[in-house]
C-alpha positions as CSV (number, residue, x, y, z in Angstrom):
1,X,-14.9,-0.2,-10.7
2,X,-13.0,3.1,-9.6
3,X,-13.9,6.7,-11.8
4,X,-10.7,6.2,-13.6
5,X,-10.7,2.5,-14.6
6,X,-14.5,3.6,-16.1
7,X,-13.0,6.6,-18.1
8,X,-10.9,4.6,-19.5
9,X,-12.5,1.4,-20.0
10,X,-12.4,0.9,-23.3
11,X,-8.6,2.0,-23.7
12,X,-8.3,-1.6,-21.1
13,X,-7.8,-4.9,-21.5
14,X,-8.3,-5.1,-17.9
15,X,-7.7,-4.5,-14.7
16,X,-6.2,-6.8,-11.8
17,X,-6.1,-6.1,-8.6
18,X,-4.4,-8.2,-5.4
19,X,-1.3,-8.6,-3.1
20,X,1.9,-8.1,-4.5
21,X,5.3,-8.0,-2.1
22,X,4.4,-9.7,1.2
23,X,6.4,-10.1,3.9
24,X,5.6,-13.0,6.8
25,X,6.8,-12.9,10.1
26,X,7.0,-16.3,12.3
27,X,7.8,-16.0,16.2
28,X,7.5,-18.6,18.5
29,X,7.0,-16.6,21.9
30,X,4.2,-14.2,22.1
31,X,6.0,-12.5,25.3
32,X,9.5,-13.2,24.4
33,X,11.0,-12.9,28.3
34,X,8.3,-14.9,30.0
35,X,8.3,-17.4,27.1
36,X,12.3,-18.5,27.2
37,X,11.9,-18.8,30.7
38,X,9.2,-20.9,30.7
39,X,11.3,-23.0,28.0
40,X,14.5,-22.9,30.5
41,X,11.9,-24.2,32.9
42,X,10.9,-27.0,31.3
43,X,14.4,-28.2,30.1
44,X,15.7,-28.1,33.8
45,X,18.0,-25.1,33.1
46,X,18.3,-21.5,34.5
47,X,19.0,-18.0,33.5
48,X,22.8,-18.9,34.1
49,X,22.9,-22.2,31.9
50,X,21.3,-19.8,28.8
51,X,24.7,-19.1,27.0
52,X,25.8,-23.1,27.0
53,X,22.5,-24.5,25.7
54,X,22.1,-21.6,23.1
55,X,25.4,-22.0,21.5
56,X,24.1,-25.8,21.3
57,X,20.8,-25.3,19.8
58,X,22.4,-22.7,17.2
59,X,25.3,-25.0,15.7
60,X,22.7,-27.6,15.4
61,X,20.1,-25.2,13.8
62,X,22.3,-23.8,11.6
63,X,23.2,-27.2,10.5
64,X,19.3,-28.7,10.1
65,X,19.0,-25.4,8.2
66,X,21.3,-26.2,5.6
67,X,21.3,-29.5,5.1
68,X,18.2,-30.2,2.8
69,X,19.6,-27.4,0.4
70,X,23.0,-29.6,0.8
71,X,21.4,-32.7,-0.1
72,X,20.1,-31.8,-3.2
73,X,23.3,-30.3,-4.2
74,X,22.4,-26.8,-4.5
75,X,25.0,-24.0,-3.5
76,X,25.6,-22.4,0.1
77,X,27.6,-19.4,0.1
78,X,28.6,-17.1,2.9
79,X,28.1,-13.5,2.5
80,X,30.7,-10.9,4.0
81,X,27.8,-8.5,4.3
82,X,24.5,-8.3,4.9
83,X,23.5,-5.4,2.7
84,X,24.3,-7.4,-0.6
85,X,20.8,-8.1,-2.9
86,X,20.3,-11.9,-2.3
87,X,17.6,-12.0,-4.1
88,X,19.2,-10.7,-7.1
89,X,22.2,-13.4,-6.3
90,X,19.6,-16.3,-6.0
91,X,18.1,-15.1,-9.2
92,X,21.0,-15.1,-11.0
93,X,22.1,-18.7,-9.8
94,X,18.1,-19.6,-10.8
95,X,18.8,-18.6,-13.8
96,X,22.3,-20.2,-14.2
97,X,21.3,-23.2,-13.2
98,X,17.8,-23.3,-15.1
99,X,16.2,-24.4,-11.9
100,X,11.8,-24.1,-12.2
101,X,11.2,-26.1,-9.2
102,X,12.7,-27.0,-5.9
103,X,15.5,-25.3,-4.0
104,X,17.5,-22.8,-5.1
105,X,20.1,-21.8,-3.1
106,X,21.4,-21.3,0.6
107,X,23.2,-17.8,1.8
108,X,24.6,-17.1,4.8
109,X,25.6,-14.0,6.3
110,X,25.8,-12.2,9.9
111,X,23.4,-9.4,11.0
112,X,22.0,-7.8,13.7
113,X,19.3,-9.5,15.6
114,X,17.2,-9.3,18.8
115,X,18.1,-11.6,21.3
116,X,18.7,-12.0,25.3
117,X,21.4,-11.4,27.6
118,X,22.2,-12.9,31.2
119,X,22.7,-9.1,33.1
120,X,23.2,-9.8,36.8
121,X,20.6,-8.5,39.7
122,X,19.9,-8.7,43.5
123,X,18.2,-11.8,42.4
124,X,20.9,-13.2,40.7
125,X,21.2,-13.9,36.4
126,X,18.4,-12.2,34.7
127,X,17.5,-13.0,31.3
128,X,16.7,-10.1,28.8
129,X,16.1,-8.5,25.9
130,X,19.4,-7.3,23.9
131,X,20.5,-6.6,20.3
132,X,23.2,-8.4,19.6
133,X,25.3,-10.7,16.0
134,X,24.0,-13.9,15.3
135,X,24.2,-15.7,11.5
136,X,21.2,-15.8,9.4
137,X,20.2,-18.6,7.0
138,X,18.5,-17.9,3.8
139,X,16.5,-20.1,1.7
140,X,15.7,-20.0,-1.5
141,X,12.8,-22.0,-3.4
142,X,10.9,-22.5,-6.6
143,X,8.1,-23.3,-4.7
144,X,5.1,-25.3,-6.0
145,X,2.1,-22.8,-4.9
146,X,4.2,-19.4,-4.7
147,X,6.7,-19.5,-7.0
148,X,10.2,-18.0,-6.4
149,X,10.2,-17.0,-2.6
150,X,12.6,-16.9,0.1
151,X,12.7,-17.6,3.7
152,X,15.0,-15.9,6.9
153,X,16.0,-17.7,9.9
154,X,17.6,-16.1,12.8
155,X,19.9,-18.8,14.0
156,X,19.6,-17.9,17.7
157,X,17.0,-17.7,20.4
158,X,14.3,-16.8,19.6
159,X,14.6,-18.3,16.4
160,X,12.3,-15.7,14.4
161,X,11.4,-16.4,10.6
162,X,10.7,-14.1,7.9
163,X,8.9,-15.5,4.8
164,X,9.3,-13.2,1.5
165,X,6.1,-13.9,-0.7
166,X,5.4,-12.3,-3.9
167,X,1.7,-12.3,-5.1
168,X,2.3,-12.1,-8.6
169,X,4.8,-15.2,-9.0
170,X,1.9,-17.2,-6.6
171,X,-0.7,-15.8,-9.8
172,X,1.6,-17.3,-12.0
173,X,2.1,-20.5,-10.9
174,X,-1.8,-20.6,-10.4
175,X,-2.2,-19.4,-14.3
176,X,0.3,-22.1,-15.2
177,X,-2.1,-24.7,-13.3
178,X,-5.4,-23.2,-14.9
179,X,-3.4,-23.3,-18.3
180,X,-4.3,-19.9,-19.0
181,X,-1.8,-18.0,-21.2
182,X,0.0,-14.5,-20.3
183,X,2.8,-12.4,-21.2
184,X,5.0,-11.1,-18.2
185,X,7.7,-8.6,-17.5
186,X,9.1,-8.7,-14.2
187,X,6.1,-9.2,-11.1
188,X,3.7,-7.7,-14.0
189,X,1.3,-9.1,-16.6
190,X,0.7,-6.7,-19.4
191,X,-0.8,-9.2,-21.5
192,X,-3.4,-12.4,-19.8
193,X,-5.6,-14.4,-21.7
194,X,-8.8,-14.8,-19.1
195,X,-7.9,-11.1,-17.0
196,X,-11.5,-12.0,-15.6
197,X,-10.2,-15.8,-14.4
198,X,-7.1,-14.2,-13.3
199,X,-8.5,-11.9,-10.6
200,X,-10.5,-15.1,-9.2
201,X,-7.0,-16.8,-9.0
202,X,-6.0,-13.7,-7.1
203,X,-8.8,-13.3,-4.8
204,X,-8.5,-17.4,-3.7
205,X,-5.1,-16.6,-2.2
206,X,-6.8,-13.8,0.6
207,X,-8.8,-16.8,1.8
208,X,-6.0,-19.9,2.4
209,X,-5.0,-21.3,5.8
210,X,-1.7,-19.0,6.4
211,X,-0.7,-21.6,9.5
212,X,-1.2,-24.2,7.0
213,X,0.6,-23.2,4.2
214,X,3.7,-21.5,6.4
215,X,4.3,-24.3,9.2
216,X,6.2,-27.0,6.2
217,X,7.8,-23.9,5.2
218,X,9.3,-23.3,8.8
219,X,9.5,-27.0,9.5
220,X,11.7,-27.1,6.2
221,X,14.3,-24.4,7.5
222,X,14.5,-24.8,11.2
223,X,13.2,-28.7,11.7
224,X,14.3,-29.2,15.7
225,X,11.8,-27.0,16.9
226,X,9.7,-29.1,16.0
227,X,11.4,-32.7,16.4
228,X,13.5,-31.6,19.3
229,X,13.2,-28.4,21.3
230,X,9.1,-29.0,21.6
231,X,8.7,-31.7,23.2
232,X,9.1,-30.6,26.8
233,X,7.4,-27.1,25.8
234,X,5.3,-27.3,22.9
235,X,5.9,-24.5,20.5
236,X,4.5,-23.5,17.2
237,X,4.9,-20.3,15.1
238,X,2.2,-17.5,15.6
239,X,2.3,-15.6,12.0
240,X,1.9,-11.9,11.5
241,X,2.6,-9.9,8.2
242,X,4.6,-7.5,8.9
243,X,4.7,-5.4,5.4
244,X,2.4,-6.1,2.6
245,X,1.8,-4.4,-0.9
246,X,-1.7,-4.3,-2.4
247,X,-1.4,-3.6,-6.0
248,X,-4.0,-2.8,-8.7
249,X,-2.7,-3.0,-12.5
250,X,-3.9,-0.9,-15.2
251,X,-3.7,-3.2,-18.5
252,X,-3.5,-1.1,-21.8
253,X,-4.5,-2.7,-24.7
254,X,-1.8,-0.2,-26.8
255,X,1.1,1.0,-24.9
256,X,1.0,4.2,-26.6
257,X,-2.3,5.7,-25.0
258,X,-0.5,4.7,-21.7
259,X,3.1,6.8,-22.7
260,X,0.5,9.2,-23.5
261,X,-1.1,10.0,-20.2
262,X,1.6,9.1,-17.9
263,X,3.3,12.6,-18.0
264,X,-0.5,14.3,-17.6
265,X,-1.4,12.1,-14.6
266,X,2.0,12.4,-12.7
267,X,1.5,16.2,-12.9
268,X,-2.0,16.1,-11.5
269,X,-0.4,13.7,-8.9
270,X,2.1,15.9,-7.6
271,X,1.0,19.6,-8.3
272,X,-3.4,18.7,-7.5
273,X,-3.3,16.5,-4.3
274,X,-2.5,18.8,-1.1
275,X,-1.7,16.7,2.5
276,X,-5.2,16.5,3.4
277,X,-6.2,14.9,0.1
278,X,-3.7,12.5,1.1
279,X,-4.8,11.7,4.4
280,X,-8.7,11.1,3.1
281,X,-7.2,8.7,0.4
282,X,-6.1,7.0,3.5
283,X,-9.4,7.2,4.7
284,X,-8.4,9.8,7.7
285,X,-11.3,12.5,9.2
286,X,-9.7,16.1,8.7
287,X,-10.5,19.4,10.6
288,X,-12.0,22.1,8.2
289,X,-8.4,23.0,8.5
290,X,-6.8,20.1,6.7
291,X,-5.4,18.9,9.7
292,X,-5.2,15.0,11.0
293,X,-7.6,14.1,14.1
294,X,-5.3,12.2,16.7
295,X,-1.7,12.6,16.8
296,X,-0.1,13.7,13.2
297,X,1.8,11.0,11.3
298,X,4.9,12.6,9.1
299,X,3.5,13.1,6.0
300,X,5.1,14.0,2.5
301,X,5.1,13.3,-1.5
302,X,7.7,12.6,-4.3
303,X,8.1,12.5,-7.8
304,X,10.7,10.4,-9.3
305,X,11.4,10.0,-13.3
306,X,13.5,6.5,-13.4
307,X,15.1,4.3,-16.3
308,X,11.9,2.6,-16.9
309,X,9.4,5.1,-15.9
310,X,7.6,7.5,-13.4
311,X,6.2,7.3,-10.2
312,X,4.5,9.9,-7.6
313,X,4.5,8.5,-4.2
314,X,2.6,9.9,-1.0
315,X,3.9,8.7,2.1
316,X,1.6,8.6,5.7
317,X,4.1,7.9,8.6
318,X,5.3,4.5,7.7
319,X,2.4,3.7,5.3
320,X,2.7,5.0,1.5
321,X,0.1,5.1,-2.0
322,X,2.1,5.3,-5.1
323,X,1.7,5.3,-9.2
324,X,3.6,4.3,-11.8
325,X,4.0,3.1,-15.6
326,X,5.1,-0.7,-14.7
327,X,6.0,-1.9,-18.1
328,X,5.6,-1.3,-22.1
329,X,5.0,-4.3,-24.2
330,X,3.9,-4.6,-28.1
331,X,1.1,-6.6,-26.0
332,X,-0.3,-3.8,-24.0
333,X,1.1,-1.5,-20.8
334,X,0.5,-1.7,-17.4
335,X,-0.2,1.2,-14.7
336,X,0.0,0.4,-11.4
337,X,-1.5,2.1,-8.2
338,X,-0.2,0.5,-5.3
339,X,-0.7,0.9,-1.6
340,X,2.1,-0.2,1.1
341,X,0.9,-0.9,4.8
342,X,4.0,-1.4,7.3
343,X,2.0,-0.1,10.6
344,X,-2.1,-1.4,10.3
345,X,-2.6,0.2,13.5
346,X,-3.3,3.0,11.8
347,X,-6.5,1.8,10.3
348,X,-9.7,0.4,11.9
349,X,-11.4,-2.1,10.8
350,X,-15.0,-4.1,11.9
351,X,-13.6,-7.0,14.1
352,X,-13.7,-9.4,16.9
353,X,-10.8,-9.6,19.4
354,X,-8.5,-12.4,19.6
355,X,-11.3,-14.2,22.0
356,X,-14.1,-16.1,18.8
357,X,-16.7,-15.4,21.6
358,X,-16.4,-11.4,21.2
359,X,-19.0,-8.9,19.6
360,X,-17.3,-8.0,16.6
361,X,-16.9,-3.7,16.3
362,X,-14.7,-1.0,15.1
363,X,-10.8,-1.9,16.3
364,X,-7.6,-1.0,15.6
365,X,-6.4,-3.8,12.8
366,X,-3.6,-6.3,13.8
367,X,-0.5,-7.6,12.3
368,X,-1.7,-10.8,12.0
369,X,-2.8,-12.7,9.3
370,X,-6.0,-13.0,10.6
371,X,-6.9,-9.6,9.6
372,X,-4.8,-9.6,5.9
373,X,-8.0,-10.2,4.2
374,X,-9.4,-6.8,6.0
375,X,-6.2,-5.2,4.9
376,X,-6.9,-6.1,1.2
377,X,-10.1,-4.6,1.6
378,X,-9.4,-1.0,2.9
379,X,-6.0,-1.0,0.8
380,X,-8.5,-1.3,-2.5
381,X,-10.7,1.2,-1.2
382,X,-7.6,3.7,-0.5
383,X,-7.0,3.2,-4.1
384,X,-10.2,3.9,-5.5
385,X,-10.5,7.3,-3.9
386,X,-7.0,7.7,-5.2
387,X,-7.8,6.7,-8.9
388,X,-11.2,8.4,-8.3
389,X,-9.4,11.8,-8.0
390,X,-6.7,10.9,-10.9
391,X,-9.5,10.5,-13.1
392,X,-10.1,14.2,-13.8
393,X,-7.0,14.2,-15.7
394,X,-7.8,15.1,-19.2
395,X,-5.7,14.3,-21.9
396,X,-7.4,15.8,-25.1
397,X,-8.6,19.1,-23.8
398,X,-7.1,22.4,-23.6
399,X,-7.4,24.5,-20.6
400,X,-8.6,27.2,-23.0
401,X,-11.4,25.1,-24.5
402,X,-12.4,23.9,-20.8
403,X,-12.6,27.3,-19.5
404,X,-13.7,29.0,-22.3
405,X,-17.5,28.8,-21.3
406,X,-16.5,30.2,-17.9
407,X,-15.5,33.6,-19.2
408,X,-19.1,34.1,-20.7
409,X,-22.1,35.1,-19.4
410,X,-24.9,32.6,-19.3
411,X,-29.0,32.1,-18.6
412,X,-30.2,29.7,-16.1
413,X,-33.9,29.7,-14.9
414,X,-34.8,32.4,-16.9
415,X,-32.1,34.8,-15.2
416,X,-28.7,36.2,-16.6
417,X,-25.6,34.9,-14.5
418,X,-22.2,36.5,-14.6
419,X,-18.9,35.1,-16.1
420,X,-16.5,33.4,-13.7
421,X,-13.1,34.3,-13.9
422,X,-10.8,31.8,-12.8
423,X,-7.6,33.3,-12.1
424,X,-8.9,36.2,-10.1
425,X,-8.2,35.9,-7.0
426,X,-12.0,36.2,-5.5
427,X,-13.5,33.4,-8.0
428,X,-10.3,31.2,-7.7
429,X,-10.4,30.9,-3.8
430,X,-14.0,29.7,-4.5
431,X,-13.2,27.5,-6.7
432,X,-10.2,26.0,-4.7
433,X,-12.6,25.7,-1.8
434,X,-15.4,23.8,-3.6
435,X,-12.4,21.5,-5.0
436,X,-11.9,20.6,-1.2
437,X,-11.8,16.8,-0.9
438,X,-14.1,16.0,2.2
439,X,-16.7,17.9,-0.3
440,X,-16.1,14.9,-3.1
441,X,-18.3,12.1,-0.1
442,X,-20.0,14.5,2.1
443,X,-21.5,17.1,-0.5
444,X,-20.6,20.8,0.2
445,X,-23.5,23.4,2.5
446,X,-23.5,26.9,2.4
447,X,-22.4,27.2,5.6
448,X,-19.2,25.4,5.0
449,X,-18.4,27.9,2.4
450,X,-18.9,30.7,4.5
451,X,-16.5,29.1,6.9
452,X,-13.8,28.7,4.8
453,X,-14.3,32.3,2.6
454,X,-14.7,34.5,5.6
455,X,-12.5,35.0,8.4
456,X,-14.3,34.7,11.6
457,X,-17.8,34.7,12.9
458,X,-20.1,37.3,12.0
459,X,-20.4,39.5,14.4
460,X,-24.6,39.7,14.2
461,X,-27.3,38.4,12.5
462,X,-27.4,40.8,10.0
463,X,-24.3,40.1,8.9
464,X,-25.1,36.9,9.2
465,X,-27.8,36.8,7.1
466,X,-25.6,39.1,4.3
467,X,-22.9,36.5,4.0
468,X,-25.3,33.6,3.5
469,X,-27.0,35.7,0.6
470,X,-23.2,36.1,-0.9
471,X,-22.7,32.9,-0.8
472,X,-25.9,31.8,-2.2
473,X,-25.1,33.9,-5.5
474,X,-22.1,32.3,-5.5
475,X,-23.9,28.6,-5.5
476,X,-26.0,29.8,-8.1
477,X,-23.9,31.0,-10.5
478,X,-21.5,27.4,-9.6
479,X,-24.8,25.6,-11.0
480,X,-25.9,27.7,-13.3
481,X,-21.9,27.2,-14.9
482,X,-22.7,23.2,-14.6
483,X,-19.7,22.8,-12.5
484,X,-22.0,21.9,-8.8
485,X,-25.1,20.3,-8.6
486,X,-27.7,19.9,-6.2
487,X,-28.5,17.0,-3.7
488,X,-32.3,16.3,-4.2
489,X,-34.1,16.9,-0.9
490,X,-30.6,18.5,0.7
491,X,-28.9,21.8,1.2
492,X,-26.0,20.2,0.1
493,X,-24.1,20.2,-3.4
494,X,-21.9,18.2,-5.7
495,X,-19.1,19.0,-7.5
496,X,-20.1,17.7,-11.2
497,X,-18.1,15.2,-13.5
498,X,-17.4,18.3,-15.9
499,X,-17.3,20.4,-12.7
500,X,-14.0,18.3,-11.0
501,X,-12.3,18.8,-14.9
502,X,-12.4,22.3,-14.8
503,X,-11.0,22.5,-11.1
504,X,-8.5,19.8,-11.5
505,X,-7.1,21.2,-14.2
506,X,-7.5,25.4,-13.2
507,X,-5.5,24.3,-9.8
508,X,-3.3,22.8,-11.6
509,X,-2.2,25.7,-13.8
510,X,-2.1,27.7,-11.0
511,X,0.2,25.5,-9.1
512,X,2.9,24.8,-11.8
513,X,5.8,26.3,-12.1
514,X,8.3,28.1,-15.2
515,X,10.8,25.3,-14.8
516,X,7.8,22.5,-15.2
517,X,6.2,24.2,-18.3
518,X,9.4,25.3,-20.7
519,X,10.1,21.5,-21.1
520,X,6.4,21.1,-22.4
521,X,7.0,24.3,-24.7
522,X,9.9,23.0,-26.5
């Protein structure tokens, strides 16, 4: 349990926390190039007879493709473009058709893919790598463990799948089995009758068989691989996800308390969190300068107010943490935090390597499945140091009643302390450094305050000496204000529970602009 899910624990009915959009990825060739020539090999052709057996195989795949959607009478339409929202189209035809199990529907439509081309050499025809048109089969299913989902084929060598997954609709066809009762809206549940039975439904699907569960699934939708074109050259699908979203759901037992926060937190989202809070969410080391170790990913945050809520959303090169209110039901409302992972490279994880026999250490993670169970694990922890730092939001307190104690003096230890002043320029850049975010795991020293309130070294001991005096007055009258406290048996300090209120909200003020505050005022 997270800072904020604790604060507000007793506003919760509960919290659930798992996969949400997955998307699957199926290739049969590990090396592409080398693997279609080792499959020309073995059927007796060459580089030259490519275009011939390929415009074979693909009528004949398209056709096994379609068929068992034809034979159980559902519709196959052709799409002019590509861009249209299928799902939305199968939907709509699910619904039409009141279909709960079984196939849906079959679309068509042509898009660009990545295939070879026969370019001419010294050597003679070459096969490579080269984007090209092919047609694309889509189908969709009421499936019996995930629930609505859809599956791509490319209809040309190589013959790539993509399998659309959807963790909620896979909870709720698990619910449906464990007869527990819920209330949904959309890919959300603001309402479930066992929240703590839920969260064990969602935690069995990080530990299935992927190969298991996704080779029916591509023998369904492209069934000569594996009748036909294997037998020669045996071939199987190695699965890699290649975009996943982790979500973690906020239920409110009274919608009300969550319409009542939402505006609060998405302030504190926007206006609080600078880029290298952002990159220690993602769980990035930082200079004392904010910046990234290793080479910079593109970094940047939005706010967006939509037709059925808000979100704030912090993107990390193509990786991305985001909030929002999800839905508003007499039953209860549902916040979600939610982290998307399109590039895993970008985090490290304890591991072996591909070989079983390898010392497991620190590695880059991989694509494939076997490491989504990792990737659930550090997409949770990215957003518990998210909700950790949303939970200094403070939605009964004025700023004038949490400061008020500041502007006073007060005795600690026997001694008189002076008043802090936070908007004064001096005590505000001491307060914005304390608020610094690699302080909130590693605990803050007095050198790294001298470091980030002085410019440059001192130029002797003396002055030396003076500065870490300064500062030391400065750390006492921190504690002696209860907004730091000290490590036992350390040099270092702690921001306090009270402490990260009064900052939070302080830095906030200071950040916001005229154009945010008149709406509040009216």
């Amino acid at each position: 349990m997270n800072e904020f899910t604790a604060k507000y624990q007793d506003q919760l009915s509960g919290t659930l926390s798992g996969f949400d959009r997955l998307v699957f990825m199926g290739t049969v060739f590990r090396n592409r190039v080398t693997g279609m020539k080792g499959y020309l090999w073995a059927h007796g052709l060459g580089a030259k007879d490519f275009g011939r057996h390929a415009e074979e195989i693909s009528k004949r795949v398209k056709a096994a493709a379609l068929e068992p959607l034809e034979a159980a009478g559902r519709p196959v339409r052709f799409l002019n473009s590509g861009k249209l929202d299928k799902q939305n189209i199968a939907r709509e035809i699910a619904d039409k058709d009141g279909v709960v199990k079984g196939p849906i529907c079959a679309l068509t439509a042509v898009e660009l893919c990545s295939s070879y081309a026969i370019k001419g050499s010294s050597q003679g025809p070459e096969l490579q790598m080269a984007p090209r048109k092919c047609l694309f089969v889509y189908q969709y299913w009421m499936h019996p463990v995930f629930g609505f989902m859809s599956v791509r084929l490319q209809t040309w060598f190589p013959f790539p799948i993509h399998i659309y997954l959807n963790g909620r609709e896979w909870l709720a066809q698990q619910m449906n089995q464990a007869g527990i009762g819920y209330r949904r809206q959309g890919n959300c549940f603001p309402w479930i009758e066992d929240v703590a039975r839920a969260q064990e439904l969602m935690n069995q699907q990080q530990r299935v068989n992927w190969g298991k569960l996704f080779d029916p699934v591509a023998q369904q939708i492209h069934p000569l691989l594996f009748s036909e074109m294997s037998r020669n050259y045996p071939m199987k699908y190695y699965w890699t996800c290649s975009d996943s979203e982790w979500a973690m759901d906020l239920m409110f037992s009274n919608p009300e308390q969550l319409r009542r926060i939402v505006p609060r937190l998405m302030r504190l989202g926007i206006l609080s969190f600078s880029s290298p809070d952002v990159l220690r969410f993602m769980g990035k080391k930082v200079t004392r300068q904010g910046e990234p170790f290793g080479h910079p990913l593109e970094l940047n945050s939005d706010w967006k107010v939509r037709t059925n809520g808000t979100r704030i959303k912090h993107r990390l090169g193509p990786n991305s943490i985001k909030i929002y209110d999800k839905a508003y039901e007499p039953q209860g409302g549902v916040l979600r935090a939610e982290v998307t992972i399109s590039a895993p490279k970008y985090f490290r994880i304890f591991r072996r390597t591909d070989d079983p026999n390898s010392k497991p250490a620190v590695r880059q993670m991989r694509q494939s499945v076997a490491d989504l169970h990792a990737r659930g694990e550090v997409s949770q922890k990215i957003l518990d140091r998210y909700c950790n730092a949303l939970a200094a939001i403070d939605d009964s307190t004025t700023l004038e009643e949490l400061t008020a104690t500041l502007e006073h003096r007060v005795r600690w230890k026997g001694k008189t302390v002076r008043a802090l002043h936070p908007f004064e320029p001096h005590d505000h850049a001491l307060l914005k450094a304390i608020n610094r975010g690699e302080f909130a795991i590693i605990g803050l020293r007095n050198r790294d305050l001298q470091s980030l309130l002085y410019s440059g070294s001192p130029k002797n001991k003396v002055e030396q000496r003076r500065r870490s005096a300064a500062i030391g007055r400065q750390l006492r009258m921190l504690r002696a204000h209860g907004l730091i406290r000290k490590r036992p048996r350390s040099h270092r300090y702690d921001v306090s529970k009270r402490g990260r209120q009064i900052l939070n909200a302080i830095l906030l003020a200071h950040q916001i602009t005229v154009a945010k505050l008149l709406p509040l005022a009216a």
